[in-house]
C-alpha positions in Angstrom: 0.6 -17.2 15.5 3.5 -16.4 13.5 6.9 -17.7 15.0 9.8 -15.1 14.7 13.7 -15.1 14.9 15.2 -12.4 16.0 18.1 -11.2 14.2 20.1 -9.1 16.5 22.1 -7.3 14.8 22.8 -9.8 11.7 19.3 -8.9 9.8 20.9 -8.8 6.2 18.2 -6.1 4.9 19.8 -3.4 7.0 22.8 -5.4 7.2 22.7 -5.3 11.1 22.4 -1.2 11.9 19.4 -2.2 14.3 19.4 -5.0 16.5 15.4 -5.2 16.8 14.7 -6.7 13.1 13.9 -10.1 13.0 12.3 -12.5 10.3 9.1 -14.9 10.4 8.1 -17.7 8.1 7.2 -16.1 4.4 3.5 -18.6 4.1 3.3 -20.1 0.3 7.4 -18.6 -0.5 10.7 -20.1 -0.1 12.3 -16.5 1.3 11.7 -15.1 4.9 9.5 -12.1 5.4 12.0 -9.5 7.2 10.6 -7.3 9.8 13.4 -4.4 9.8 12.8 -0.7 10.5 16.6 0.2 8.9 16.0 -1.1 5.5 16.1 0.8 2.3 15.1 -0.8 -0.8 17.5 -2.4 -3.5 18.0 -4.4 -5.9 17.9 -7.5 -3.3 15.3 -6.1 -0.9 11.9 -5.3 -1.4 9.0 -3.8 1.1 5.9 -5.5 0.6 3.9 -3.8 3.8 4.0 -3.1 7.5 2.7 -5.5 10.3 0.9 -5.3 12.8 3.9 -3.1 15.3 4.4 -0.8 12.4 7.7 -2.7 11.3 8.3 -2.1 7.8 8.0 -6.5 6.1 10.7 -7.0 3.1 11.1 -9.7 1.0 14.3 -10.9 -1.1 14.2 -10.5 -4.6 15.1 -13.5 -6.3 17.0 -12.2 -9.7 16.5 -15.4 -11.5 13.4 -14.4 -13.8 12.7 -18.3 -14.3 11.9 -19.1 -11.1 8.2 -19.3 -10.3 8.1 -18.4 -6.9 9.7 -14.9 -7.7 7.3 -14.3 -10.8 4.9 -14.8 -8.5 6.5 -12.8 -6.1 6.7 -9.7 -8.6 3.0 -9.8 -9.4 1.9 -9.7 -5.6 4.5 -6.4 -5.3 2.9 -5.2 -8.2 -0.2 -6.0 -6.9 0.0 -4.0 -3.7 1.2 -1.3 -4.7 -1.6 -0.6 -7.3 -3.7 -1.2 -3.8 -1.8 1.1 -2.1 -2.7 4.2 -4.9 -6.5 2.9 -4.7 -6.5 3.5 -0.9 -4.5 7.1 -1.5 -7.0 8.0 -4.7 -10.2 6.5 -2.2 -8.8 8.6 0.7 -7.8 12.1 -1.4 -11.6 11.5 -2.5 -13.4 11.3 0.5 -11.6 14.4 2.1 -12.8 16.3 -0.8 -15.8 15.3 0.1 -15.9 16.3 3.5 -14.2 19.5 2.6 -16.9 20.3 0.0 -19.9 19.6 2.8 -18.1 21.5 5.4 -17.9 24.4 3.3 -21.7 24.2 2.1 -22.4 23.3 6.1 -20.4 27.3 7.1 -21.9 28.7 4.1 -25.3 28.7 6.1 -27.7 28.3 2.8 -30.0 25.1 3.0 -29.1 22.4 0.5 -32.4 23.5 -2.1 -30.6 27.4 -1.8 -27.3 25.9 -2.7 -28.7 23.6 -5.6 -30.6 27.0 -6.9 -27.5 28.7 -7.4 -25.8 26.7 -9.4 
């Protein structure tokens, strides 16, 4: 279970317009993972997902291109977001799909009659 402070009204990625962020232990990083729902991102902040309650997570962006931990930082941002367009691409997809077979389903021919037409 993840152990988290609550920032109340100090969180530093909305700079304290909420008072429900708050900020757990970043596993495998040196930086917090913010929890903050008034958060925009910048050049210092940067959301890396939602958890669980639908709080937007953020992560401090360390500017110094040397140091490991933000390289590999960058390449896990990079990383979900090509994830993220897979899901949308997977999803736009499928609803084709269905839309496709819905229309053959209200057209009312049997699948041989449709695959004769064509």
């Amino acid at each position: 279970m993840t152990n988290f402070t609550y920032n109340k009204g100090a969180c530093p990625v909305c700079n304290g317009k909420r008072r429900d962020c708050r900020e757990s232990q970043n596993p495998g990083f040196d930086t917090p993972l913010y929890h903050c729902m008034g958060g925009t991102e910048s050049d210092t902040y940067k959301q890396v997902g939602v958890d669980r309650v639908g709080f937007p997570t953020w992560v401090e962006i360390n500017p110094n291109p040397w140091n490991p931990s933000a390289k590999f930082l960058s390449k896990i941002i990079e990383g979900k977001v090509e994830a993220e367009a897979k899901r949308a691409e997977a999803a736009k997809r499928k609803k084709e799909e269905l839309e496709y077979r819905e229309n053959n389903l209200k057209s009312g021919l049997s699948e041989v009659e449709r695959n004769e037409q064509y």
